[in-house]
N, C-alpha and C positions, 0 to 999 in steps of 0.2 A: 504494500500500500504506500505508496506517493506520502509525502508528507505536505505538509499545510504552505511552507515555502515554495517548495518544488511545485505543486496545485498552483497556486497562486502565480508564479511564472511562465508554467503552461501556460497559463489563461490568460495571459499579457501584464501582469500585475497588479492591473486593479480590481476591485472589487466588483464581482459581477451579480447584478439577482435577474428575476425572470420576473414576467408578467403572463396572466393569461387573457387569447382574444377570442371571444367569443363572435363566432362569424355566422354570417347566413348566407346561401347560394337562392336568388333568386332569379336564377335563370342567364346572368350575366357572370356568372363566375362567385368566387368565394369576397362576402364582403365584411369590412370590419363592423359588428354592430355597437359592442362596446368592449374595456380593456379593466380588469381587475387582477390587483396585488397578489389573491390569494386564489389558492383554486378552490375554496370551499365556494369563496364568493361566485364564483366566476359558473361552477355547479349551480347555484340557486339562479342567475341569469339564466344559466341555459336552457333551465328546466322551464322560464319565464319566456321566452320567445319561443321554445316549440309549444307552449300550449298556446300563445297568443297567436303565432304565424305560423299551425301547421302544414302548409301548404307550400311553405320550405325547409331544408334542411339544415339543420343547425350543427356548428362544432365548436370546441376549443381545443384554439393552436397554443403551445405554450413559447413564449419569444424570449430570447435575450433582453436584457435590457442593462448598457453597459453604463450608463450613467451614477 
C-alpha cells in the first residue's frame, strides 16, 4: 500500500475531492441536472428527478474536483 506522500504525489500534490452529477438524457445526450458534495445527497436527487421526469433516464457520474 502506497503511502499518504507517495498518494498524494501521484495525484499531483494537491488535494483532491470529488463531487457527484446527477444527469439526465433527454434525448440530446447526457445533461448536467445538478452537482452534490456527497453521494448520499446526490442519491436522494436522483431518486427526485426519476420520479418527477420519468420519461428520462437518470445517473450519477462521480467527477474530480481539483480545487
Amino acid at each position: 500500500m502506497a503511502s499518504d506522500k507517495a498518494l498524494s504525489l501521484k495525484l499531483g500534490g494537491g488535494k483532491m475531492t470529488f463531487e457527484y452529477e446527477v444527469q439526465g438524457n433527454y434525448g440530446y445526450g447526457w445533461e448536467l441536472e445538478t452537482t452534490e458534495v456527497s453521494r448520499t445527497e446526490a442519491l436522494k436527487r436522483l431518486k427526485e428527478y426519476r420520479e418527477n421526469a420519468p420519461e428520462a433516464p437518470h445517473r450519477i457520474k462521480k467527477v474530480k474536483n481539483n480545487g
